[in-house]
N, CA, C and O atoms as a GROMACS GRO file, in nm:
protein
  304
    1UNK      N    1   2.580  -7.331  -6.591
    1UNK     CA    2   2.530  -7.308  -6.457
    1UNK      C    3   2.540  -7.440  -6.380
    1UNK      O    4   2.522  -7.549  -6.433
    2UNK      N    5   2.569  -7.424  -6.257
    2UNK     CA    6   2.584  -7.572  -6.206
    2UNK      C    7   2.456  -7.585  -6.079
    2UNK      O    8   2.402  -7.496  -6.015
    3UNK      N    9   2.446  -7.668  -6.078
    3UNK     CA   10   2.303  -7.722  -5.965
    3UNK      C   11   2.303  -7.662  -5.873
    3UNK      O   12   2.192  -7.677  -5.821
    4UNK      N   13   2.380  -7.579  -5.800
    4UNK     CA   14   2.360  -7.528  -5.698
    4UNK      C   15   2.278  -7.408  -5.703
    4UNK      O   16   2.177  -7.367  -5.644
    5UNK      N   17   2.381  -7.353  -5.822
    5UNK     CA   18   2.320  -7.176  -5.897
    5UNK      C   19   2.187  -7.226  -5.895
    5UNK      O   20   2.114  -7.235  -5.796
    6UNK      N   21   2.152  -7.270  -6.050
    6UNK     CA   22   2.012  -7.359  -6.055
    6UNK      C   23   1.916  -7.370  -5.933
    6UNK      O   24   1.800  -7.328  -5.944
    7UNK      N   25   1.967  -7.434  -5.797
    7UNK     CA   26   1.864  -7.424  -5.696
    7UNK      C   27   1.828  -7.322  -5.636
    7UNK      O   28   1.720  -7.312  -5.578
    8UNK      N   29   1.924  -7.226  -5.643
    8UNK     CA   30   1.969  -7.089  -5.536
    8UNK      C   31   1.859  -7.010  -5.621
    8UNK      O   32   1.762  -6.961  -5.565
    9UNK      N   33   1.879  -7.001  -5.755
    9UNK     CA   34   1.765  -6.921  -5.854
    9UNK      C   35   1.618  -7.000  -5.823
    9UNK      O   36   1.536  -6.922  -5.775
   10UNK      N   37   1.568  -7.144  -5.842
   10UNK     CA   38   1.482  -7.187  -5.772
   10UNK      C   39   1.419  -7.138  -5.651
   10UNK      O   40   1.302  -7.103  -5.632
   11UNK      N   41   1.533  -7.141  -5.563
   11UNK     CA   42   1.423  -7.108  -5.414
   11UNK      C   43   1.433  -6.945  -5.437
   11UNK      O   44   1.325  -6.924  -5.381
   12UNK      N   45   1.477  -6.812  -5.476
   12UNK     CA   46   1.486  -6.722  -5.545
   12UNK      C   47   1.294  -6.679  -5.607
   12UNK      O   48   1.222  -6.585  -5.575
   13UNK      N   49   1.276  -6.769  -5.679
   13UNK     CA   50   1.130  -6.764  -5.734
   13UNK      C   51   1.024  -6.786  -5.674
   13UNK      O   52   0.913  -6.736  -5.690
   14UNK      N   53   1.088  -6.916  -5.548
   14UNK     CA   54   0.966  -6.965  -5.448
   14UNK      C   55   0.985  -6.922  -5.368
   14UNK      O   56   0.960  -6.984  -5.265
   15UNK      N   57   1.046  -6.779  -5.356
   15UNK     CA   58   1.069  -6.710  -5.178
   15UNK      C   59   1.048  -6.796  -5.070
   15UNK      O   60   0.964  -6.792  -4.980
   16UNK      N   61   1.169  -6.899  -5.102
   16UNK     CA   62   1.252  -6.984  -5.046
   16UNK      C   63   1.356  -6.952  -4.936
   16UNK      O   64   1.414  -6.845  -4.952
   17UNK      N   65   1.389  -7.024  -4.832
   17UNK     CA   66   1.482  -7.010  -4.770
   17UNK      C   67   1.612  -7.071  -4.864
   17UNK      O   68   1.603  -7.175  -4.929
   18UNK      N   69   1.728  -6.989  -4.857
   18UNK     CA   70   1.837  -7.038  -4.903
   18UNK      C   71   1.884  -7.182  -4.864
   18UNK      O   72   1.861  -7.227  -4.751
   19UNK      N   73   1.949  -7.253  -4.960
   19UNK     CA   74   1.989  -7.394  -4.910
   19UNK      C   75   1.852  -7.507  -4.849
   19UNK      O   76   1.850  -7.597  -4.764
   20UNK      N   77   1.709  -7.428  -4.973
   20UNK     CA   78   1.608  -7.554  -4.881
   20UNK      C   79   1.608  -7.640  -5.027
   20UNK      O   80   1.508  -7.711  -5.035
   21UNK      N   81   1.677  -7.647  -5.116
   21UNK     CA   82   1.636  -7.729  -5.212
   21UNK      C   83   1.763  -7.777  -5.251
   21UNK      O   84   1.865  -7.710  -5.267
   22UNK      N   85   1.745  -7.925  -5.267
   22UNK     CA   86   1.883  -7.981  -5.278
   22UNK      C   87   1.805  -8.047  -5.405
   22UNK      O   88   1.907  -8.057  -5.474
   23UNK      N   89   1.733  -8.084  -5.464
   23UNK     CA   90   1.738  -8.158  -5.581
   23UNK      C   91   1.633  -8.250  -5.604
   23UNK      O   92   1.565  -8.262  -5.706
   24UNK      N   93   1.622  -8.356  -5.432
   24UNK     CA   94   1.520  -8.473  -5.450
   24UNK      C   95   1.378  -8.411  -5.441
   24UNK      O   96   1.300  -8.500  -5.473
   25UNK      N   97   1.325  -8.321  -5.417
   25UNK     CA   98   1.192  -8.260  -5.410
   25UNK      C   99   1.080  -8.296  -5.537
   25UNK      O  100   1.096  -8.304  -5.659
   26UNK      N  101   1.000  -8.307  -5.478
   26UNK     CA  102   0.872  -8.360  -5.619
   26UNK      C  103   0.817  -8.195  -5.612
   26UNK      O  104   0.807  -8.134  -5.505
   27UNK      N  105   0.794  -8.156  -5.703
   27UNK     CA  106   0.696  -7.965  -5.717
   27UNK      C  107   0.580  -7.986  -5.670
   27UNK      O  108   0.508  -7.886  -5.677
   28UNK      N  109   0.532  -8.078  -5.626
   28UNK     CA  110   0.387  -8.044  -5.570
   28UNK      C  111   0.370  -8.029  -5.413
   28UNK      O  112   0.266  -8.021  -5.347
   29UNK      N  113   0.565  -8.026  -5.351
   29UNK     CA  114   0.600  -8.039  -5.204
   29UNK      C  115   0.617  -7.920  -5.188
   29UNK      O  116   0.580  -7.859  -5.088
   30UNK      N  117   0.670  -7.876  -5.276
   30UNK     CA  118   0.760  -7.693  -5.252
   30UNK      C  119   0.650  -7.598  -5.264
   30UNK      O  120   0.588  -7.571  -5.367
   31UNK      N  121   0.630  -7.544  -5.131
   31UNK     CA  122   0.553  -7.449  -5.101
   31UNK      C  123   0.619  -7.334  -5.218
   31UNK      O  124   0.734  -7.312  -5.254
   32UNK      N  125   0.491  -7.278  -5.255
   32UNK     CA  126   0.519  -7.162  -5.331
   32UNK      C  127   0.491  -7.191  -5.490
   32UNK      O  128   0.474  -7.109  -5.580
   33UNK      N  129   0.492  -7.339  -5.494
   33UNK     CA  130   0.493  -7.389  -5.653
   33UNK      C  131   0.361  -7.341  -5.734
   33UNK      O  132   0.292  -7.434  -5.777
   34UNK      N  133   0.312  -7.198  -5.764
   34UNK     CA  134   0.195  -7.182  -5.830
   34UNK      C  135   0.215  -7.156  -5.951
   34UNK      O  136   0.321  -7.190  -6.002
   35UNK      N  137   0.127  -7.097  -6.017
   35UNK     CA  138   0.136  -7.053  -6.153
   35UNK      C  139   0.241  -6.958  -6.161
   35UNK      O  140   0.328  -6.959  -6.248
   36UNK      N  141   0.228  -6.851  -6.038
   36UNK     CA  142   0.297  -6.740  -6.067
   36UNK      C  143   0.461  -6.770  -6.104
   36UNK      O  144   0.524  -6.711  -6.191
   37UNK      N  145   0.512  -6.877  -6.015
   37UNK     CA  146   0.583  -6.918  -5.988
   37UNK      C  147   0.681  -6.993  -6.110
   37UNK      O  148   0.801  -6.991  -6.141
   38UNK      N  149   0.513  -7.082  -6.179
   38UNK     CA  150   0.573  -7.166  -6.327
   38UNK      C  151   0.630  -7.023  -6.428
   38UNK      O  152   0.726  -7.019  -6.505
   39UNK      N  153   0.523  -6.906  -6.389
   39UNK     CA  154   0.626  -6.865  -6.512
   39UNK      C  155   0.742  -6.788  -6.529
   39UNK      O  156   0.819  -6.764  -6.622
   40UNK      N  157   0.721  -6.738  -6.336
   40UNK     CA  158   0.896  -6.718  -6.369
   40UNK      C  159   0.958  -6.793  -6.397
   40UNK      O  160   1.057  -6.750  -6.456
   41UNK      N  161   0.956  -6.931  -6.382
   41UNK     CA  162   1.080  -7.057  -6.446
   41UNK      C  163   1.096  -7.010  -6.549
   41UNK      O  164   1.203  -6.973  -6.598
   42UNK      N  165   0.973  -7.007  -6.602
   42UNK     CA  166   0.992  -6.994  -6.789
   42UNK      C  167   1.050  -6.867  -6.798
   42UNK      O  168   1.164  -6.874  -6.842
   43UNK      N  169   1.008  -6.742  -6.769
   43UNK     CA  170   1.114  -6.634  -6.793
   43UNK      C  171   1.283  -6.685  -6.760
   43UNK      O  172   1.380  -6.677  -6.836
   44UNK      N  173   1.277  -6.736  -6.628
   44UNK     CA  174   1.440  -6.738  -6.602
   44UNK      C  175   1.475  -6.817  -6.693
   44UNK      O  176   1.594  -6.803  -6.723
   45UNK      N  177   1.405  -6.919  -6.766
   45UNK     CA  178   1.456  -7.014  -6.869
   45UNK      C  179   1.503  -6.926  -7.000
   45UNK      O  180   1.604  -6.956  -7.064
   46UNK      N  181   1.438  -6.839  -7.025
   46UNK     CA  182   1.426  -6.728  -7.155
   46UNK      C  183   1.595  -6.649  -7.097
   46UNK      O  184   1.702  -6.663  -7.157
   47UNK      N  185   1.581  -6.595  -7.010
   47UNK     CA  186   1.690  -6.538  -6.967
   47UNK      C  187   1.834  -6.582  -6.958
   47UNK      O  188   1.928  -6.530  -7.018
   48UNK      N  189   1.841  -6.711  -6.852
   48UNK     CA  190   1.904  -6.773  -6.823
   48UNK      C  191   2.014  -6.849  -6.905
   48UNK      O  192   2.136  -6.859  -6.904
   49UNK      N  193   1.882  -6.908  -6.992
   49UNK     CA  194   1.962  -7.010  -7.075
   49UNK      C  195   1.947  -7.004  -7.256
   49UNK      O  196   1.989  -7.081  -7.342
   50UNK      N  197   1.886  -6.903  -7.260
   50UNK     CA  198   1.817  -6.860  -7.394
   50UNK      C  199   1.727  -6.953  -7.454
   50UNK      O  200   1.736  -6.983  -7.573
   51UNK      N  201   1.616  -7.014  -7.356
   51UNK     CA  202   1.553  -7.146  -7.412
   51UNK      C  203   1.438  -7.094  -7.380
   51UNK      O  204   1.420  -7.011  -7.290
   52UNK      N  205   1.339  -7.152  -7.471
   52UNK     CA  206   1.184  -7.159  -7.419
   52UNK      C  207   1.117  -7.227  -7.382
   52UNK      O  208   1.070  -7.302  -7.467
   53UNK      N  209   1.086  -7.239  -7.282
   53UNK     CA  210   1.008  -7.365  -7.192
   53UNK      C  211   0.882  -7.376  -7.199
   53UNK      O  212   0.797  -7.334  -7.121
   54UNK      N  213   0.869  -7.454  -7.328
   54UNK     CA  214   0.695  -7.434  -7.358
   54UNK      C  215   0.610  -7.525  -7.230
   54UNK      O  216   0.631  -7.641  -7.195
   55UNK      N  217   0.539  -7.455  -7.193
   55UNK     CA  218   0.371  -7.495  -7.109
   55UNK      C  219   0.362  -7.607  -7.130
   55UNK      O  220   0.407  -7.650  -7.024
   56UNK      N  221   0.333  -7.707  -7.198
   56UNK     CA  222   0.342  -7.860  -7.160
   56UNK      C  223   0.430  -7.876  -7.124
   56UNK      O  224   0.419  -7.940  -7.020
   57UNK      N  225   0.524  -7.854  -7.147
   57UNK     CA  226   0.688  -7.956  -7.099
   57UNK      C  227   0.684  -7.964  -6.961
   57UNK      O  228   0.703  -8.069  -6.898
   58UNK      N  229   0.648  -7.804  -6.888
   58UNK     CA  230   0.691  -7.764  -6.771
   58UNK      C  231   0.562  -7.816  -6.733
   58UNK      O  232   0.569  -7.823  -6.610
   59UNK      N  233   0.411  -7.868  -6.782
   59UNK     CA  234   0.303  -7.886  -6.667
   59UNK      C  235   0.322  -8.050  -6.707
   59UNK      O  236   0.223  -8.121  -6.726
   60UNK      N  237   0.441  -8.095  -6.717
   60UNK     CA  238   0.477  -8.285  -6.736
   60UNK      C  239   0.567  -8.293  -6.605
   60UNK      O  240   0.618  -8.390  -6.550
   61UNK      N  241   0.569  -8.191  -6.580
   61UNK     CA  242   0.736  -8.187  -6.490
   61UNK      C  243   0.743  -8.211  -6.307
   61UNK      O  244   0.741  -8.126  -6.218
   62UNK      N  245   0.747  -8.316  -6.302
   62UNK     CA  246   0.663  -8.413  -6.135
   62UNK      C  247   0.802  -8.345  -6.028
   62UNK      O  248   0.801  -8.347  -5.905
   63UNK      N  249   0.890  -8.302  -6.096
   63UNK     CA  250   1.019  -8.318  -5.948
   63UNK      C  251   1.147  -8.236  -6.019
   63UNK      O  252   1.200  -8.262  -6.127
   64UNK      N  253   1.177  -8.143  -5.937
   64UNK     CA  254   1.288  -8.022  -5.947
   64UNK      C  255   1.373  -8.094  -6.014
   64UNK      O  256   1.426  -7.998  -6.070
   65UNK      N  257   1.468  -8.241  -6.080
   65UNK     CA  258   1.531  -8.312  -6.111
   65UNK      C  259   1.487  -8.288  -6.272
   65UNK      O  260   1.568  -8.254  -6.359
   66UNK      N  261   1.315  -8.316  -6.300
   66UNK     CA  262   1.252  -8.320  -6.432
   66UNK      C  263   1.262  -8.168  -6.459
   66UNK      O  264   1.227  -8.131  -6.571
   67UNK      N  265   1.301  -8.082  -6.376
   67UNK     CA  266   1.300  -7.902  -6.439
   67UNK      C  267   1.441  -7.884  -6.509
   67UNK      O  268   1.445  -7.826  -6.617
   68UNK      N  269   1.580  -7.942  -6.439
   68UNK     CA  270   1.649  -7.935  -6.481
   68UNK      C  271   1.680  -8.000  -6.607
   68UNK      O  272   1.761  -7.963  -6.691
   69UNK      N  273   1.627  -8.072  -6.609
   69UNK     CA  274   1.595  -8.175  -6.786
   69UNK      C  275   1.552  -8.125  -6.900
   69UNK      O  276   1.557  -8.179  -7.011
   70UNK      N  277   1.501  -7.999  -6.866
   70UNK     CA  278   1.425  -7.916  -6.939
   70UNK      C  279   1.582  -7.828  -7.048
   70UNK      O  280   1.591  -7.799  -7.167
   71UNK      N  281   1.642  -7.818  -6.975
   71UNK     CA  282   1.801  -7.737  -7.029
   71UNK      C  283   1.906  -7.806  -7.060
   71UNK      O  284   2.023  -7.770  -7.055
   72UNK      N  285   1.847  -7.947  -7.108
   72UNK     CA  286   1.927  -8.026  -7.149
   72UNK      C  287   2.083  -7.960  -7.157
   72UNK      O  288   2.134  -7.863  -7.214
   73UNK      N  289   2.127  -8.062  -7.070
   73UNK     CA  290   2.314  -8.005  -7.047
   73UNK      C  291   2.350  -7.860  -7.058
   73UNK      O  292   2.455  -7.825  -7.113
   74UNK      N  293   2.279  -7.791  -7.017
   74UNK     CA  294   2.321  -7.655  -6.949
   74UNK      C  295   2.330  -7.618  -6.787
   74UNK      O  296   2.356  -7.519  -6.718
   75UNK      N  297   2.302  -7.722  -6.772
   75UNK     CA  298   2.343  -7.691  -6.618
   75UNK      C  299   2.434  -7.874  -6.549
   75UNK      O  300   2.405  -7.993  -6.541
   76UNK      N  301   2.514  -7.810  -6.528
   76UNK     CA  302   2.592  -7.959  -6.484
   76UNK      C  303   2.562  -7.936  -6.281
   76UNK      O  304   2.603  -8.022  -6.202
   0.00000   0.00000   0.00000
């Protein structure tokens, strides 16, 4: 998946406007960032990438940059 997909599915979860997330964002800026929100990551992570994004990892995770870190080299 490449960063763009990745963001497009992002703002997707945060009923986002298309093209509002380019990458530098910290998660505590992006309206929409709630719980409900953390666990669709984690589903789309289950889905997506066949990974599980355990609950600490993702409540360490300061900036949309540290989410993608999470899928170590699955998304270029």
């Amino acid at each position: 998946m490449t960063k763009s997909e990745f963001y497009e599915k992002l703002e997707f979860i945060l009923e986002l406007e298309s093209h509002t997330i380019n990458g530098s964002e910290t998660l505590q800026d992006l309206e929409g960032w709630d719980s409900l929100a953390k666990l669709s990551f984690i589903a789309m992570g289950d889905v997506e990438f066949s990974t599980i994004v355990p609950a600490k990892a993702l409540l360490a995770c300061k900036s949309v940059v540290d989410l993608i870190k999470l899928f170590d080299g699955k998304i270029i």
